[in-house]
C-alpha positions as CSV (number, residue, x, y, z in Angstrom):
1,X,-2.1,-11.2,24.4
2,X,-3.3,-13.6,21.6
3,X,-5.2,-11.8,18.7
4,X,-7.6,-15.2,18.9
5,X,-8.4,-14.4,22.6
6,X,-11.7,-12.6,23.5
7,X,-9.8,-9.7,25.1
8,X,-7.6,-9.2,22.2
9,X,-11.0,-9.7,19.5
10,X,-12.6,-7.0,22.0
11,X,-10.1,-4.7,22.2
12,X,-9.1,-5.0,18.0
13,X,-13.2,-4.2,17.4
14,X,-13.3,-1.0,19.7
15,X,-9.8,0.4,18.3
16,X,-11.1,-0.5,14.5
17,X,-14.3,1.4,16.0
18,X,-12.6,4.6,16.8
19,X,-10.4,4.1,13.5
20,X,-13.2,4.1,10.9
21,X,-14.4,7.2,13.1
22,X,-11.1,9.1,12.8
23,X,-10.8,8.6,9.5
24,X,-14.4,9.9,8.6
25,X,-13.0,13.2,10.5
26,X,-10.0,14.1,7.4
27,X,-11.1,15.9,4.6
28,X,-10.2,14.3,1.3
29,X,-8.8,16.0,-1.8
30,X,-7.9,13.5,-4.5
31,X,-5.3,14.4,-7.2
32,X,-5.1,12.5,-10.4
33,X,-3.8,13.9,-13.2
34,X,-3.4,10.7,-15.3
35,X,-6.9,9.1,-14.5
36,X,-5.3,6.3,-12.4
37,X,-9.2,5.9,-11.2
38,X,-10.2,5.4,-15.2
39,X,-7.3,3.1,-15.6
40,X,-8.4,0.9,-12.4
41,X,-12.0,0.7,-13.8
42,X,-10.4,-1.2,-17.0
43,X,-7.7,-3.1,-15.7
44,X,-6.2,-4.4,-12.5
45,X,-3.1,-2.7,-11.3
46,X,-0.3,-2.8,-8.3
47,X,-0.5,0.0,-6.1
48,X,2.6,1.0,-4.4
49,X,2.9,3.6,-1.4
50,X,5.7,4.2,1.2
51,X,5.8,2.1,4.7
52,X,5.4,5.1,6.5
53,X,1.7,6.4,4.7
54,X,0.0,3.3,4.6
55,X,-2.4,4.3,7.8
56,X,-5.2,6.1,6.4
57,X,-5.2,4.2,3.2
58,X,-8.9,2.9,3.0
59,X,-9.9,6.6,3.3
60,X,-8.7,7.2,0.2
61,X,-9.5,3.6,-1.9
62,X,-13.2,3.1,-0.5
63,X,-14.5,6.7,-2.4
64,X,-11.8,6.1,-4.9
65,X,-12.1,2.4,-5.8
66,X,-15.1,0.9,-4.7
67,X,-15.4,-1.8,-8.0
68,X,-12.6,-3.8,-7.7
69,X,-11.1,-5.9,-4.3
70,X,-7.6,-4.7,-3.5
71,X,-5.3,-7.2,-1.5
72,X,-2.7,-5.9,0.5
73,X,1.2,-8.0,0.9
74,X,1.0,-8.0,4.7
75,X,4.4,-9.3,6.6
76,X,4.1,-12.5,8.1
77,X,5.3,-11.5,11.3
78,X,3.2,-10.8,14.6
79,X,3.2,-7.4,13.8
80,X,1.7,-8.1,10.7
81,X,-1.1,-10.1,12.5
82,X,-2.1,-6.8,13.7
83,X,-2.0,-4.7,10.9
84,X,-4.2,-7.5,8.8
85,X,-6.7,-7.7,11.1
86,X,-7.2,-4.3,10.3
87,X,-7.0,-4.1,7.2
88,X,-9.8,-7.4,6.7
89,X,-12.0,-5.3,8.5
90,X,-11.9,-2.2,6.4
91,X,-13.4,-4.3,3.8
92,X,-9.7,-5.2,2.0
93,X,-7.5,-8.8,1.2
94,X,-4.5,-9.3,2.5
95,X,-1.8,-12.0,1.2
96,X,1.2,-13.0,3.7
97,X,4.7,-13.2,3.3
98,X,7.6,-11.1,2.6
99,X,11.3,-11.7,1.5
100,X,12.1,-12.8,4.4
101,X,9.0,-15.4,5.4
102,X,6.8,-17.3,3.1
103,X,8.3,-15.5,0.2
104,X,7.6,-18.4,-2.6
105,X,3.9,-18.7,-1.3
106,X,3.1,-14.6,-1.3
107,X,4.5,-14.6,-5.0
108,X,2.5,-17.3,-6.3
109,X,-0.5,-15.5,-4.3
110,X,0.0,-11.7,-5.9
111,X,0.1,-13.6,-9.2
112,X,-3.2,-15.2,-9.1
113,X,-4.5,-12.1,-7.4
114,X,-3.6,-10.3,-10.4
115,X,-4.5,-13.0,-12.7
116,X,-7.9,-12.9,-11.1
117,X,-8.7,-9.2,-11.9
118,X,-8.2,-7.7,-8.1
119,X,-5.4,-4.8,-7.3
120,X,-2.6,-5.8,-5.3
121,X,-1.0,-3.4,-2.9
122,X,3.2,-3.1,-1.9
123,X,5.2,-0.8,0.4
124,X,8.3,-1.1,-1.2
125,X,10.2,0.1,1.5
126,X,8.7,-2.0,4.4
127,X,8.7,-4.2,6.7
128,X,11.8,-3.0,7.6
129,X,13.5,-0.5,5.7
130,X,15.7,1.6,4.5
131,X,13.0,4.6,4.5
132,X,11.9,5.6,0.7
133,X,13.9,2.7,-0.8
134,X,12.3,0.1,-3.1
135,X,12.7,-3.6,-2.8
136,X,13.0,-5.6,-5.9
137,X,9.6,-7.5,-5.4
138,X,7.5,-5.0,-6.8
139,X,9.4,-4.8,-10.4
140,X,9.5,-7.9,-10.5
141,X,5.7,-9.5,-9.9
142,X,4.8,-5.8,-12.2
143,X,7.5,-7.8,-14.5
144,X,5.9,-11.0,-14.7
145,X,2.1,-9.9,-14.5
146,X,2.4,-7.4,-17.3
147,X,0.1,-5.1,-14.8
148,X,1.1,-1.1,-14.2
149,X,2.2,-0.3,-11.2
150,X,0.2,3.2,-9.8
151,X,2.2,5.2,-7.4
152,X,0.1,6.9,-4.3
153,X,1.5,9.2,-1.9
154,X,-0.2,11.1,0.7
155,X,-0.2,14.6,2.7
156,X,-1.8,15.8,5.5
157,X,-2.4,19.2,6.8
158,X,-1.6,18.4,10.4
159,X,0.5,15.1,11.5
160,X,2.0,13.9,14.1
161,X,5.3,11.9,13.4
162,X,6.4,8.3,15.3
163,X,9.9,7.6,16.5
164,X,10.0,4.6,14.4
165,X,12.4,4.0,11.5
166,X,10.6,5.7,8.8
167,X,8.9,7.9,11.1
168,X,5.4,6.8,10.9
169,X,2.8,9.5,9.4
170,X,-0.4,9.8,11.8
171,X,-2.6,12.5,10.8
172,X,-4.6,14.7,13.4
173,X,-8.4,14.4,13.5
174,X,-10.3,16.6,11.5
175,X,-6.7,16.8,8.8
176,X,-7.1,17.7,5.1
177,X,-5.5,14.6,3.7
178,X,-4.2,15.3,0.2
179,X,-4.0,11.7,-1.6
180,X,-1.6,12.1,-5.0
181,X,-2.0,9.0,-8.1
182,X,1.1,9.0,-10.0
183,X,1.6,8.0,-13.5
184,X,1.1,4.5,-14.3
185,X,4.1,3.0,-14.8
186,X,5.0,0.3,-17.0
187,X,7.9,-2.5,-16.8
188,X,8.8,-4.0,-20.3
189,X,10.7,-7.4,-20.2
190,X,14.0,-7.4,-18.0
191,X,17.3,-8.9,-19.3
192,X,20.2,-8.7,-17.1
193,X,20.3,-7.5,-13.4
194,X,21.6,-4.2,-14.5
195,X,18.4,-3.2,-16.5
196,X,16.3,-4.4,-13.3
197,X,18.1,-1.9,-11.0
198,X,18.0,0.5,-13.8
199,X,14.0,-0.3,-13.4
200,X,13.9,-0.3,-9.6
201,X,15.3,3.4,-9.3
202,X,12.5,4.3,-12.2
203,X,9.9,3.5,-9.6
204,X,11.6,4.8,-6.6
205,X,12.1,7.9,-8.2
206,X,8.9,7.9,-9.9
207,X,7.4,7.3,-5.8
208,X,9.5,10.5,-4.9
209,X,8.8,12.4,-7.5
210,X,5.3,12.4,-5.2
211,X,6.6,13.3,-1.6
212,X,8.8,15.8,-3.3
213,X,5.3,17.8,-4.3
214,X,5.4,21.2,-2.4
């Protein structure tokens, strides 16, 4: 079924419907430690949270960070039709591409975004995987746009867990949803590609650091 088809438009306004209303059902405790919600008053910054979190996200930024747009790097797949749509409907940007498809174009895109004064928003480890690793991507536009990036992990109570290949978090109605800001962190000027791995395990284990919480 197209996305541009009545049925499909019908269907995506009914689910969003009965999303907005399940997510008004999980109780929200924010922790921030290192003001990340100061920092994103004064400055715009690039969020990063794993694949496998990303559902319940505008839960979390609408109470959190209501002054300034965020835009989220969406795949440009089908799947990522889906998942934009969505996301454009909570209120939120979106920017398309990936390493794979219309790389170039999403670069120059989270640039100007950045350049602009809005948040962008990465899953380092998606589309596709490995689970909990980071891609280069988001040392590298953090690299170029001198912006922090602000690590966010969340929790829930009660989850249920899908058989996909990072085992995709879906909380239970009615959930405490625990929602964790990491230290900003901060990418200084890369010379060789052995200092930027050196900084891509820095925010993968800075990202960690969070899901390790007890």
């Amino acid at each position: 079924m197209k996305l541009e088809s009545w049925r499909a438009r019908a269907l995506i306004a009914f689910g969003f419907g009965l999303y907005r209303l399940w997510a008004r059902t999980l109780r929200l405790q924010v922790e921030d430690p290192h003001d990340v919600v100061g920092v994103v008053r004064s400055q715009p910054v690039i969020f990063a949270i794993w694949h496998n979190r990303l559902l319940m996200l505008p839960r979390v930024f609408d109470p959190c960070f209501p002054t300034r747009q965020s835009f989220g790097l969406i795949s440009a797949s089908r799947d990522g039709d889906l998942i934009a749509t969505f996301i454009e409907r909570s209120g939120y940007g979106t920017i398309r591409g990936s390493s794979s498809r219309k790389g170039v174009i999403a670069l120059r895109q989270l640039m100007d975004t950045l350049a602009a004064g809005d948040n962008v928003l990465f899953t380092p480890d998606g589309p596709r995987g490995p689970v909990y690793q980071a891609s280069q991507g988001v040392v590298f536009v953090a690299k170029k746009s001198g912006a922090p990036v602000v690590p966010i992990h969340m929790e829930y109570s009660s989850c249920w867990r899908l058989k996909s290949w990072d085992r995709f978090v879906v909380p239970r109605p009615f959930a405490k949803l625990r929602a964790i800001f990491g230290a900003p962190i901060h990418f200084e000027p890369i010379a060789d590609a052995n200092q930027f791995e050196v900084e891509r395990l820095r925010l993968q284990t800075g990202m960690m650091s969070l899901v390790e919480q007890p």
